[in-house]
C-alpha positions as CSV (number, residue, x, y, z in Angstrom):
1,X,14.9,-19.6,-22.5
2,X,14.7,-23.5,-21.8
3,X,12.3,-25.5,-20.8
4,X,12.3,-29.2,-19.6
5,X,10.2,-31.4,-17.6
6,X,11.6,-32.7,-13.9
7,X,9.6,-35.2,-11.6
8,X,6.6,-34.7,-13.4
9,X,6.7,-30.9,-13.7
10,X,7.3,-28.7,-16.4
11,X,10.0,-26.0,-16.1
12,X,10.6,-22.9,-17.7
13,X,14.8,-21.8,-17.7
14,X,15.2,-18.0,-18.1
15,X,18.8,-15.9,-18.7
16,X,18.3,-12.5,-17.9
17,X,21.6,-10.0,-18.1
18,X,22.0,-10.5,-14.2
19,X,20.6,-13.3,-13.0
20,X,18.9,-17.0,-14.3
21,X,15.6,-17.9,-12.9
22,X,13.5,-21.1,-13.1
23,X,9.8,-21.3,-13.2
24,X,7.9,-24.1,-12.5
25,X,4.5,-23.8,-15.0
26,X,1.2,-25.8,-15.3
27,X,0.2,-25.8,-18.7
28,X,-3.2,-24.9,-19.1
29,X,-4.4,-25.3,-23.4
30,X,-2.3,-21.9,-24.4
31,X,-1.5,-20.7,-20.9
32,X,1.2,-21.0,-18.9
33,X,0.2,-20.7,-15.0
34,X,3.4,-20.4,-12.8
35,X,4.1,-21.7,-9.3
36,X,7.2,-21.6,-7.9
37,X,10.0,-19.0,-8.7
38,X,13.8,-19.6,-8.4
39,X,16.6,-17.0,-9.1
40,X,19.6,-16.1,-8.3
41,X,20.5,-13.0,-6.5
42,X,23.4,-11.3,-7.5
43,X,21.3,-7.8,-7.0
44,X,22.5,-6.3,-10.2
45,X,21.3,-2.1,-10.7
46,X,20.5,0.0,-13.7
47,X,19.3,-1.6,-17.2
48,X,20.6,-5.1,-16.4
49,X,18.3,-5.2,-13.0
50,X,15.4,-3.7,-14.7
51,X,15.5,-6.2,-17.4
52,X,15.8,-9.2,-14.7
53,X,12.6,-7.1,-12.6
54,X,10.9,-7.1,-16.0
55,X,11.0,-10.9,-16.8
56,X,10.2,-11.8,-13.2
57,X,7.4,-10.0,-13.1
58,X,6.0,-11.7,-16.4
59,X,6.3,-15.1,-14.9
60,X,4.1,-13.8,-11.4
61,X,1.1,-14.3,-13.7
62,X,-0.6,-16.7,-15.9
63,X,1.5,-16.2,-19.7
64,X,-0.4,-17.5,-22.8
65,X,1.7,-18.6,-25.2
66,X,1.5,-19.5,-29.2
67,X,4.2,-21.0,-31.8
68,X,4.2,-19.4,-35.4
69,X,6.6,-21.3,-37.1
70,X,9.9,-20.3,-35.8
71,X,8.7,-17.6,-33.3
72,X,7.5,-18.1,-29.5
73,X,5.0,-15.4,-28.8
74,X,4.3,-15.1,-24.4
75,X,1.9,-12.0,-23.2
76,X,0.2,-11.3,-20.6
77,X,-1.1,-8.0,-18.8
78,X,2.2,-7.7,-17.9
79,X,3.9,-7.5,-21.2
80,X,5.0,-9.8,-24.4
81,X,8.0,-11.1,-25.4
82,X,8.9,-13.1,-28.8
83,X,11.5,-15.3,-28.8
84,X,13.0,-16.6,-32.4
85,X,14.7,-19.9,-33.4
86,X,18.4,-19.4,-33.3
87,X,19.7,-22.5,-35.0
88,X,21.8,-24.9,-34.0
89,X,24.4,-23.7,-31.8
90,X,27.9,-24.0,-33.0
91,X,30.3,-27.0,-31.9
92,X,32.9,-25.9,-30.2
């Protein structure tokens, strides 16, 4: 996950197995309210599409979000997540 801030709007950049998406959010104190959705479609089946399904869905609805330390926490009624620091990536 990536995020980055375009035209005065903050984006959220999401890998799935299958497919990338971007989300454009409003932050909101500890939420996360998402407007627009874009994703590619290569209409992938079994675990890889319901993993892709899975983190769409999360982003359809307001996601609160909070930073300990090294570890992104997102939930909502949907579901949470926790994403962890991964260091540096290596130069290639």
């Amino acid at each position: 996950m990536t995020t980055y801030f375009v035209n005065g709007t903050w984006n959220v950049g999401v890998k799935t197995p299958c497919n990338g998406m971007g989300v454009e959010i409003e932050l909101e104190g500890t939420r996360w309210i998402p407007s627009e959705i874009a994703q590619t479609l290569m209409l992938c089946e079994g675990p890889r599409g319901e993993r892709e399904n899975w983190a769409s869905d999360l982003f359809k609805a307001p996601v609160t979000w909070k930073l300990d330390g090294a570890k992104l926490t997102l939930k909502n009624s949907h579901g949470t997540v926790e994403f962890k620091d991964a260091g540096a990536a290596p130069h290639m």
